[in-house]
C-alpha angles and dihedrals in degrees: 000000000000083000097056102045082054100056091042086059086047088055106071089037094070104038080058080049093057086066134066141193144233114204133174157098137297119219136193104222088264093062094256121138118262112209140195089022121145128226110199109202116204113191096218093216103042104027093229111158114210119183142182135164122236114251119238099282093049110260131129143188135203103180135166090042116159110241119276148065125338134196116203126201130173118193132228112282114211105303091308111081129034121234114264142212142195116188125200101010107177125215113201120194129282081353139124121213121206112224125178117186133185130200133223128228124260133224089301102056092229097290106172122247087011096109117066084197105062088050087059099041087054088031091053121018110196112264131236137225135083117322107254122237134221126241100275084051101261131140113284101225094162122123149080108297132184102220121221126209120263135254104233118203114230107282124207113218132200120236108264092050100045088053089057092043088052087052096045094052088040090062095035097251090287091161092048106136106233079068086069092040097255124131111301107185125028095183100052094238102136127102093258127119122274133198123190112194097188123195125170088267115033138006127209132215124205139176153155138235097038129065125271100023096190132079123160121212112209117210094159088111097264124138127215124285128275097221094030112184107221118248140167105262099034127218129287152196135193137217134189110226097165117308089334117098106212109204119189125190134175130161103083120155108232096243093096131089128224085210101298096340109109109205140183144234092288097066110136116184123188123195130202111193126186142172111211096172134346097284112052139058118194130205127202108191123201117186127198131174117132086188080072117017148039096238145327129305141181142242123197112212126200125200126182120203110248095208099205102015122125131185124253129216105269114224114194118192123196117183089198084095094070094047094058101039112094105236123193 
């Protein structure tokens, strides 16, 4: 009987022993802490994502990982720090691997007071507890959110489309749209604030820093329709599977960019929101479009909720008006 109750204790032990840990700290390229960033773990054979923030004074820990390879991955942050990735991380079991990262600095090298996002995310830490829910027991997903940019899975563009990409990122995106105040970001990826206003029938979604700054999601059982005009922001519908609203839109024109992916008519864009606490919003991205690329891929979008934020009217000037009307 001594002899059985031992091996039940070893048990569990070693089924502790078979994971490992990462554990360290994230550091501006000063050596300062960055804090409330998020490291996203992908287990490269299984596909399993595991994810944690950094505390205040910039560590982090992944623990309880099954043995294998990661891939790590930590998003932009505003216009401050570039996205970054670490490729074949490997877990050992029942050990913990010691991993210091440090960031680089974004478009704007780090100059202080320069990103708006960066005074939110310190002003306002996301706050924790369960996700609310409305009335007829859905998800609550409404609220000011800061927006953080995707984590785009690999594409694979035709020809055509990865010539023009290469040119795009050649002349650094200098006839980007957004550049002519037109519509810069179809997918609502950018480090801009967001505000979701949700009713039973309909949700809308509205932002600054980026034209239009309105789309509307439809869950009042209509379909697309059947002679659909092409826009920039398409047209979509919305769907409750569990506590996941899928949203699907088509009917984009093809003027707008996917960063510096062009894309056609056929673009199809599926949307996977969910709300796993009060803080967070999470976004799973499918694209399709066979007019541009080989099949389809997958974007991961990442919203914080901004407690006491609020958006603010956007004003784009273009001064191309003045150049084409005849003056006396």
């Amino acid at each position: 009987m001594r002899f059985a109750g031992l091996l039940l204790l070893a048990l569990p032990l070693f089924a502790q022993n078979d994971r490992g840990t990462i554990t360290g700290t994230l550091t501006d390229p000063d050596g300062g802490p960055v804090a409330t960033a998020r490291l996203q773990l992908k287990d490269v054979a299984s596909g399993a994502v595991y994810q944690t923030s950094t505390a205040a004074n910039g560590s982090y820990s992944l623990a309880n990982l099954p043995a294998g390879t990661y891939d790590l991955t930590i998003p932009t942050i505003g216009f401050t720090f570039r996205r970054l990735e670490r490729k074949g991380l490997v877990v050992q079991p029942g050990q913990t691997q010691r991993l210091d990262i440090r960031y680089e600095w974004g478009g704007n090298l780090g100059t202080p007071g320069d990103d708006f996002t960066v005074a939110i995310r310190s002003k306002h830490p996301a706050p924790s507890g369960p996700a609310p829910r409305t009335a007829d027991g859905k998800p609550d997903l409404s609220g000011t959110w800061l927006g953080l940019p995707g984590v785009p899975e690999q594409a694979t563009l035709l020809p055509w489309a990865d010539a023009l990409r290469n040119e795009r990122a050649a002349n650094g995106g200098k006839d980007h749209p957004s550049g002519f105040c037109l519509p810069g970001d179809v997918i609502l990826q950018s480090a801009f604030l967001y505000k979701v206003i949700q009713s039973p029938g309909l949700i809308v979604l509205l932002w600054e820093g980026n034209l239009p700054g309105v789309d509307q999601i439809f869950l009042d059982g209509r379909g697309h329709p059947a002679d659909i005009d092409p826009s920039w922001m398409g047209h979509s519908v919305g769907r409750w599977e569990g506590d996941t609203l899928v949203v699907d839109t088509v009917g984009f024109n093809d003027r707008s960019w996917l960063g510096l992916f062009p894309h056609t008519e056929m673009l199809h864009i599926v949307q996977r929101y969910h709300r796993p606490d009060l803080g967070h919003l999470e976004k799973d991205i499918t694209i399709e479009d066979p007019g541009t690329f080989a099949k389809p891929w997958t974007m991961h979008v990442s919203w914080e909720l901004a407690p006491g934020e609020e958006i603010h009217e956007l004003v784009c000037e273009s001064n191309n008006y003045p150049q084409h009307v005849p003056g006396k």
